[in-house]
N, C-alpha and C positions, 0 to 999 in steps of 0.2 A: 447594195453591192452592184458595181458594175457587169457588164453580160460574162466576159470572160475573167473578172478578178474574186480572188479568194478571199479579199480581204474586205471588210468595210469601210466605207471613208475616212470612221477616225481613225482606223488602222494605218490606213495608207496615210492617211496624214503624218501620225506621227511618225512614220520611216521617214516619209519625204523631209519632216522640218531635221530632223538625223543628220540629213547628206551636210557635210561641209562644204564654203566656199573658199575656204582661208585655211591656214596651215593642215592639207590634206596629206594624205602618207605619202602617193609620191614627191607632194610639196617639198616636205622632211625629209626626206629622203635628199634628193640633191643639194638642199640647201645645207646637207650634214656632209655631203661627199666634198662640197664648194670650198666650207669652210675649215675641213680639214688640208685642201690644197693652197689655202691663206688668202683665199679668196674671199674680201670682207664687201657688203651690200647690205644694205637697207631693204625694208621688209614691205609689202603694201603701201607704197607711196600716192598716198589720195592726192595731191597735187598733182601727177603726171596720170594722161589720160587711162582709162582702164583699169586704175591701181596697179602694175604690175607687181608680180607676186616676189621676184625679185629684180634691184634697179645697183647698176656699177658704177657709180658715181666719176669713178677714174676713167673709166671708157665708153660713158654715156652710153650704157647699152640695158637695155628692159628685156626680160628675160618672164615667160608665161607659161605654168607648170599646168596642159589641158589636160579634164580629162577627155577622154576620147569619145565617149557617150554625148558628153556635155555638150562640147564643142563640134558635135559632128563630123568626124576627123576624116572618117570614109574607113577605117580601117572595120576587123572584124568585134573589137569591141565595141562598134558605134551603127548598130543597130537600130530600127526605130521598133519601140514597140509595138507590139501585132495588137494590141490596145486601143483604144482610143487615138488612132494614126494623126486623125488630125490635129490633132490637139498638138500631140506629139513633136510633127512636123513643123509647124507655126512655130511651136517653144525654140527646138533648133534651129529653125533658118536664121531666127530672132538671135539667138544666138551668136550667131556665127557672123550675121551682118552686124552686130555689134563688135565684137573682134576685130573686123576688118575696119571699122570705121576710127577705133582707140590704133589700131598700130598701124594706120595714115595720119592720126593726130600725133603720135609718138615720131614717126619719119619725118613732119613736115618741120617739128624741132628738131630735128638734127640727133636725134637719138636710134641705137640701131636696134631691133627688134627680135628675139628667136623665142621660138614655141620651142618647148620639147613636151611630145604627149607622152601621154600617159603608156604609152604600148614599147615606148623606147625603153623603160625603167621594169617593165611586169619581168618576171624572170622566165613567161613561156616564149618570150618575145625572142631568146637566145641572145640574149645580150647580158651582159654584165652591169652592174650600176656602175661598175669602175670605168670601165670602155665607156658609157655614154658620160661619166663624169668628165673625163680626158678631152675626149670631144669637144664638149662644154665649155672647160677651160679653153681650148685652143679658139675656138669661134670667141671666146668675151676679151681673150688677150691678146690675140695677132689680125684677126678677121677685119677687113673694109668694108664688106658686105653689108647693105642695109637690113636683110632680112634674110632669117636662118630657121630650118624647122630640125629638130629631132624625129625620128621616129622610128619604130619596132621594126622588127625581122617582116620582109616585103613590103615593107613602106619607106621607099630612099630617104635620107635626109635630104635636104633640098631646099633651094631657095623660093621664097614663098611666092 
């Protein structure tokens, strides 16, 4: 066991292979708000960089459901563990330079790009699923903008 952890490696192991990276609950989540506003997309498209988690084929726009830990968002879900920091920190940076590197691959096709994290959708975040759905909608069906973020109660939406 590690200095500060409770659990033994297989332990942690078996949590960690647990975590999703593909249809995650906030995933479902929007993609059930989307599609009850008749908003149809394709799922994981491994030909467009990143895979994004959803892609609008009508409005060339790639849409990436973070979560906030994962993705190092800065918000209060995205903490680094008091753990193994380093480790930790490397994983994220790693991260998050990959993000940036798929939605400059995404913009340099001509495709427009919006994060919404994970803190937009939590329900302590005082937002409604509906309000960040609305939102959503409005940024994949009127927006010019190359690049769009979502996010939770004191984290602006904002362009990236």
């Amino acid at each position: 066991m590690g200095i500060m952890d409770r659990m033994s490696p297989a332990q942690r192991s078996m949590i960690m292979r647990r975590i999703r990276s593909t249809d995650t609950q906030p995933e479902i989540i929007i993609r059930r708000a989307l599609h009850a506003r008749g908003l149809r997309f394709r799922l994981h498209r491994g030909d467009l960089p990143g895979r994004p988690d959803l892609y609008f084929s009508a409005s060339r726009t790639a849409v990436f459901v973070h979560g906030c830990f994962w993705h190092l968002h800065g918000c209060a879900l995205s903490k680094v563990p008091t753990t193994r920091t380093d480790y930790w920190s490397t994983k994220l940076a790693s991260n998050r330079a990959r993000d940036q590197k798929n939605i400059k691959a995404l913009e340099e096709l001509g495709i427009r790009v919006i994060i919404v994290w994970e803190c937009a959708i939590r329900s302590r975040a005082g937002r409604r699923v509906e309000q960040v759905a609305d939102e959503l909608e409005k940024m994949i069906r009127g927006s010019s903008r190359l690049r769009m973020e979502l996010a939770g109660a004191g984290q602006a939406a904002s362009d990236a």
